[in-house]
C-alpha positions in Angstrom: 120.7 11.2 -50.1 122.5 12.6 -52.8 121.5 16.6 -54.2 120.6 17.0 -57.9 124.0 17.7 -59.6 125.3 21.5 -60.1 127.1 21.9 -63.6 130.1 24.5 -63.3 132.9 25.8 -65.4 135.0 25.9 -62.3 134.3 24.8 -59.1 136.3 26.6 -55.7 136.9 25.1 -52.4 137.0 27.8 -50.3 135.4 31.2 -50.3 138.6 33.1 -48.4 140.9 35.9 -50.5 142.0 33.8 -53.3 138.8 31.9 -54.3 136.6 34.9 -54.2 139.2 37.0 -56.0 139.7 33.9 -58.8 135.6 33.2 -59.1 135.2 36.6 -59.6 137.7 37.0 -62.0 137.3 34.2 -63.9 133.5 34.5 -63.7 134.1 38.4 -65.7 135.8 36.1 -68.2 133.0 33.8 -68.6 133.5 31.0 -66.9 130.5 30.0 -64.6 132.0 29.4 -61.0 130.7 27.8 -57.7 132.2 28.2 -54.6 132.0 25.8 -52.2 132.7 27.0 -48.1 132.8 25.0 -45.5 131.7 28.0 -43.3 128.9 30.5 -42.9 130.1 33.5 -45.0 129.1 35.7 -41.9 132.4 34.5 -40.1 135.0 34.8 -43.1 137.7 37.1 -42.2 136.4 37.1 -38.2 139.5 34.9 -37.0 142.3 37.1 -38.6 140.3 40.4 -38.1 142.8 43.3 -39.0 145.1 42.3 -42.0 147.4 44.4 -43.9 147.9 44.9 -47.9 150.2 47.4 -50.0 148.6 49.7 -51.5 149.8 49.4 -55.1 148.6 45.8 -55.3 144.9 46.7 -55.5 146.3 48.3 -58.8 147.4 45.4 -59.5 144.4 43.1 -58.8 142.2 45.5 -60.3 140.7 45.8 -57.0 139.0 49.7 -55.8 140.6 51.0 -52.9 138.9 50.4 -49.7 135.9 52.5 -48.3 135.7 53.9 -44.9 134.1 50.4 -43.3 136.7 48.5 -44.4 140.2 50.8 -44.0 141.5 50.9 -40.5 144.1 53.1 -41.4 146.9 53.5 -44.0 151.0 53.5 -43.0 153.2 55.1 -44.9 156.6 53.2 -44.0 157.1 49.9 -42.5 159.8 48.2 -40.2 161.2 45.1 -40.6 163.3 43.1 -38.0 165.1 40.1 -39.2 165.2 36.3 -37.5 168.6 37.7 -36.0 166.9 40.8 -34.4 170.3 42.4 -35.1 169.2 46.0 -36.6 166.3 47.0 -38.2 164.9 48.1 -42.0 162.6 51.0 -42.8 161.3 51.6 -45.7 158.7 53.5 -47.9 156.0 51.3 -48.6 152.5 52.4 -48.5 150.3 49.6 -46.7 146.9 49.6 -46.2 145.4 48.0 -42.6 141.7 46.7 -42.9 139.5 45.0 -41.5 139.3 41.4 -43.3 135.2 41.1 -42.6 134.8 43.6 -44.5 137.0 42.8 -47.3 135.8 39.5 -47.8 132.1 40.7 -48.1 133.4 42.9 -50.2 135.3 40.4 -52.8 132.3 38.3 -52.1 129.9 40.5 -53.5 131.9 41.3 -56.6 132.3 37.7 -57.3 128.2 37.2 -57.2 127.8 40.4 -59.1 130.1 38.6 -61.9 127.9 35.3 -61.6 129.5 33.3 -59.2 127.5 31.0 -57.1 128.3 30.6 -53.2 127.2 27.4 -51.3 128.2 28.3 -47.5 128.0 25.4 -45.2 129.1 23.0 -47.9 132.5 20.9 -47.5 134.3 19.4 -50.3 134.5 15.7 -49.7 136.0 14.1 -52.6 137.5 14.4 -56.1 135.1 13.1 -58.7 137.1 11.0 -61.9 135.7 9.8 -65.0 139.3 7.2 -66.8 141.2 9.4 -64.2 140.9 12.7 -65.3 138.9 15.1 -62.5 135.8 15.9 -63.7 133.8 17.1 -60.6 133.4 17.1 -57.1 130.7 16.0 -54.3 130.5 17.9 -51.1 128.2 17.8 -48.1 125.9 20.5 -47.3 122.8 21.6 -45.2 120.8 20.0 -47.6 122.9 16.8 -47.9 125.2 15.8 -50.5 125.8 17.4 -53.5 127.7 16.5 -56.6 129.0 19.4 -59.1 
């Protein structure tokens, strides 16, 4: 049984780092953005758990800094051993340690408060074409299939 079709600007597969930072940021820009995830939203982030990111790229990203639920703590220097393991380099670089749960709710929520739309649950399934340009997709969800 085939959903009523979705209309989007841009559709996502996958709600992880990249496509809730890119719905979100598109979505400020005025595209209209659905997401689609194979998984429940509740577990993104669960299977990496701690993650790391330098502190200057949130800058970058136009991301705030981390709040207390989400910074584990924050290094100052890091060490690096090469393939070799033949010396060692240690240098000044300000990296944050988090916990990616949190983050991803986080990204997550700026991307809905931007517009995005989130289907969890739902997997991509195939590329739609119209003369062999894409022009959509259909994925399967909890409520059966659904075509953007």
């Amino acid at each position: 049984m085939m959903m009523e079709g979705r209309k989007a600007d841009v559709v996502i597969v996958g709600a992880g780092t990249s496509g809730a930072y890119l719905g979100w940021k598109l979505a400020e820009r005025g595209y209209s953005c659905l997401i689609l995830e194979k998984d429940k939203l509740e577990n993104l982030g669960k299977a990496i758990g701690p993650f790391h990111m330098e502190e200057a790229a949130f800058e970058r990203f136009g991301l705030p800094l981390p709040g207390d639920d989400e910074l584990l703590h924050r290094l100052e220097t890091i060490t690096m051993w090469p393939p070799c393991k033949k010396g060692e380099v240690t240098a000044r670089l300000v990296t944050l340690d988090m916990d990616k749960p949190a983050f991803m709710r986080r990204l997550l929520s700026y991307a809905r408060e931007a517009g995005v739309e989130v289907l969890e649950e739902t997997e991509f399934t195939r590329l739609v074409r119209e003369r062999g340009i894409p022009a959509g997709v259909e994925a399967q969800g909890p409520e059966g299939e659904v075509e953007i």
